[in-house]
C-alpha positions as CSV (number, residue, x, y, z in Angstrom):
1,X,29.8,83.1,149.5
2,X,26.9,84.6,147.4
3,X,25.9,82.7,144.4
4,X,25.8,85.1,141.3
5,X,22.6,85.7,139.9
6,X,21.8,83.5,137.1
7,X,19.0,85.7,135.1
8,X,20.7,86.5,131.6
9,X,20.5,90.4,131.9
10,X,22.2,90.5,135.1
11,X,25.4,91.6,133.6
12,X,23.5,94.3,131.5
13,X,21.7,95.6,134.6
14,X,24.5,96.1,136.8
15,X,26.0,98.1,134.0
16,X,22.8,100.0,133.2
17,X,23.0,101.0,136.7
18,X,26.7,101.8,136.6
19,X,26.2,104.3,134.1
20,X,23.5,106.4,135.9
21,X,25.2,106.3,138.8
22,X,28.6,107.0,137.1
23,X,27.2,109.8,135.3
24,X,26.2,111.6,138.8
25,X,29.0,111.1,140.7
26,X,32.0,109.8,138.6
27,X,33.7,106.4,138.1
28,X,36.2,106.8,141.3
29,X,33.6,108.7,143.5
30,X,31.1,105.2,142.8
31,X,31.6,102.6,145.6
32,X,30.9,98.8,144.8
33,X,28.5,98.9,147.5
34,X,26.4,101.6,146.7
35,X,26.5,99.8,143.0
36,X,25.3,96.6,144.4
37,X,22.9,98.1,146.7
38,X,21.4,100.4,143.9
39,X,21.5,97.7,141.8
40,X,19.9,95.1,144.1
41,X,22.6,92.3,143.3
42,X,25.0,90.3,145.8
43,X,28.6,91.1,145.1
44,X,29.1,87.6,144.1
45,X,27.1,88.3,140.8
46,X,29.3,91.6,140.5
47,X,32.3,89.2,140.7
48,X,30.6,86.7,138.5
49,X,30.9,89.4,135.6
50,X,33.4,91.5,135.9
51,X,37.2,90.7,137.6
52,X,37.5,93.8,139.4
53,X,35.8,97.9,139.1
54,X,38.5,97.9,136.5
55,X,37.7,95.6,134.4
56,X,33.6,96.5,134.6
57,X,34.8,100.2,133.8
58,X,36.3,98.9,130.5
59,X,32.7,97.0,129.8
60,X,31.0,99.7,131.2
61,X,32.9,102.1,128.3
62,X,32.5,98.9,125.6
63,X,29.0,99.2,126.5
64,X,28.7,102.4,125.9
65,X,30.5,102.8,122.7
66,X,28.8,99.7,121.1
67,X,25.2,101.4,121.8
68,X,26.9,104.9,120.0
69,X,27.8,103.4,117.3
70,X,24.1,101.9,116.7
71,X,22.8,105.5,117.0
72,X,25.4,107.0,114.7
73,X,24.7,103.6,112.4
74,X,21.3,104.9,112.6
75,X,21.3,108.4,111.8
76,X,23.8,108.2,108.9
77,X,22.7,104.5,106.8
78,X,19.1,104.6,107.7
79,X,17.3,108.0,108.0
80,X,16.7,109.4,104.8
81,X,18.0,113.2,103.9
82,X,21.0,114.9,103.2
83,X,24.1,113.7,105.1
84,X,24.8,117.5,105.8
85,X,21.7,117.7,107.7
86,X,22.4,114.2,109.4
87,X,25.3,115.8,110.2
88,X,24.3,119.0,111.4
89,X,21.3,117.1,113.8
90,X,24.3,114.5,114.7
91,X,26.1,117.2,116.7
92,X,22.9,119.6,117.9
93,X,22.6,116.2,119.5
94,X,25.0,117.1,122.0
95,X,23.5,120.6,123.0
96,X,20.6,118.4,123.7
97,X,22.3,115.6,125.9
98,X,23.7,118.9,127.9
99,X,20.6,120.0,128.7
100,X,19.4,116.5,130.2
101,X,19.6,117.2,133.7
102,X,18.1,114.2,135.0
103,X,20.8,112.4,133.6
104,X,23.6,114.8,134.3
105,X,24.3,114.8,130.9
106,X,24.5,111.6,129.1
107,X,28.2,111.6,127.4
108,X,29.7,108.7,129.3
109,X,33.1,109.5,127.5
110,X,33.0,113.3,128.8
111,X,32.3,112.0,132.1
112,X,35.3,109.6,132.3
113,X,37.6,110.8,130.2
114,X,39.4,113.3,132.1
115,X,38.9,111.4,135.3
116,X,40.4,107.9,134.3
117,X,43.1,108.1,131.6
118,X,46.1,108.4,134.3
119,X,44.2,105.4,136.5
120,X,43.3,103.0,134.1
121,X,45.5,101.7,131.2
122,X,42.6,99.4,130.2
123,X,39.6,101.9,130.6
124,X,42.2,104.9,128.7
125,X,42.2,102.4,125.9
126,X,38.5,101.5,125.6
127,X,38.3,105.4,125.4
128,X,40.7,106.0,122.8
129,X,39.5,103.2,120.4
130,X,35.5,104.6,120.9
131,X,36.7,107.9,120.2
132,X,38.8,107.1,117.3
133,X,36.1,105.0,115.7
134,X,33.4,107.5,116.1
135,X,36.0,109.9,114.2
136,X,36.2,107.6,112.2
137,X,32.1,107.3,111.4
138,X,31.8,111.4,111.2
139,X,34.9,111.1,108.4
140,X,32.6,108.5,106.5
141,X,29.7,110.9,107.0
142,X,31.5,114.0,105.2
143,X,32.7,111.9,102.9
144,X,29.0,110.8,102.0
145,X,28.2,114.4,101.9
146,X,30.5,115.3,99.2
147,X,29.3,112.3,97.3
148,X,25.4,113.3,97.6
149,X,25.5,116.7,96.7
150,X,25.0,118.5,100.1
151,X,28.8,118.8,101.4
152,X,31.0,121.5,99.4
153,X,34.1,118.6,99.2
154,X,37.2,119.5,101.2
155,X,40.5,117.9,101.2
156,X,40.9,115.9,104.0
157,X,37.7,114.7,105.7
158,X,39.8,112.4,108.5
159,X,41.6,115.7,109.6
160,X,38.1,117.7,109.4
161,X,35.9,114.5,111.6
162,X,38.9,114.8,114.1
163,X,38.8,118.4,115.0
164,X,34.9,118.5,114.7
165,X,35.0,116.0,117.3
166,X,37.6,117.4,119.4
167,X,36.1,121.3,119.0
168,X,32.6,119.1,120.1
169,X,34.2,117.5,123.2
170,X,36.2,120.2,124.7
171,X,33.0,122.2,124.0
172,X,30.7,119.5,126.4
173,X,33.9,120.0,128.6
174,X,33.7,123.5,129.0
175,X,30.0,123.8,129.4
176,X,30.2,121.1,132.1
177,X,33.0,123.4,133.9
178,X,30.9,126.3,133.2
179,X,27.2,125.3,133.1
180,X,26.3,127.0,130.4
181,X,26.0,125.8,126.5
182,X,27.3,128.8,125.6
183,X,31.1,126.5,124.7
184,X,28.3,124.2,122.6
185,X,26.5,126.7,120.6
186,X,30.1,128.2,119.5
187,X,30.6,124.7,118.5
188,X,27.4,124.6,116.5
189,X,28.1,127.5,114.7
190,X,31.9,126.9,114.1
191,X,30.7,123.4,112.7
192,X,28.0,125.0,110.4
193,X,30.8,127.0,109.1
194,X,33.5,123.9,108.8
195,X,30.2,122.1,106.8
196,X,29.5,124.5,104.1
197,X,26.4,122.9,101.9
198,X,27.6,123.0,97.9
């Protein structure tokens, strides 16, 4: 039996990996060989991490959603401007991961989400708690705006973050389907409307 690897990023590589290769071909399409051979790991370190392709799906999504939320964290508490134009840049974000063909696009949560909700109770819910919290971050955002000037104030900035975000990812969806970002530049435009400056 193959000892697992014992350097400290292991873990982190094989998931680095994961999420290029998952992002290519899809989680179900992705064999644990191909992983571990891309990866250039035993399958006793794969084991060493993660229980089963289940449970490294879940990290893989954990992963993914932690990093987000240091981006969003980013953009919104620590880059100075209006948060209508953090905003604004926040989502033209997305026609921009679109067009990053090397990378097949780099929404992790597009990718999956279709694809595992009816397989994987575990990887469904590490979907539906990143996406709810990242609704959640957009809310604070609007909320921000109205408070610095830049947002015309609306009612009910949960409702508002929830269908931005759900107009955004059924946008990425369709421009997948369709390669094109026409579905994300109607997004853009419908969002610039929904975020009226004061």
């Amino acid at each position: 039996m193959n000892k697992p690897a014992t350097h400290p990023d292991t873990r982190e590589h094989i998931l680095a990996v994961g999420e290029l290769l998952i992002l290519g071909r899809g989680f179900t399409a992705l064999g644990l060989a191909e992983l571990l051979s891309t990866a250039g790991v035993p399958k006793g370190s794969f084991y060493h991490y993660f229980k089963s392709k289940e449970a490294f799906g879940e990290a893989l999504l954990t992963r993914y959603f932690d990093e987000y939320d240091l981006r969003m964290d980013t953009r919104f508490n620590h880059e100075a401007g209006p948060m209508r134009a953090k905003l604004l840049d926040y989502f033209e974000q997305w026609l921009t991961s679109a067009c990053d063909t090397e990378r097949h696009g780099s929404c992790l949560a597009v990718k999956l989400a279709a694809e595992v909700c009816d397989l994987s109770e575990p990887m469904r819910a590490a979907l539906d708690n990143g996406m709810a919290h990242i609704v959640s971050r957009i809310a604070a955002a609007i909320e921000a705006g109205m408070a610095d000037g830049s947002l015309t104030p609306v009612a009910e900035p949960a409702k508002l973050a929830e269908a931005l975000y759900s107009t955004w990812l059924g946008a990425a969806l369709r421009a997948k389907v369709g390669r094109t970002l026409a579905p994300l530049e109607a997004a853009r435009a419908d969002t610039e409307q929904r975020l009226p400056a004061l």
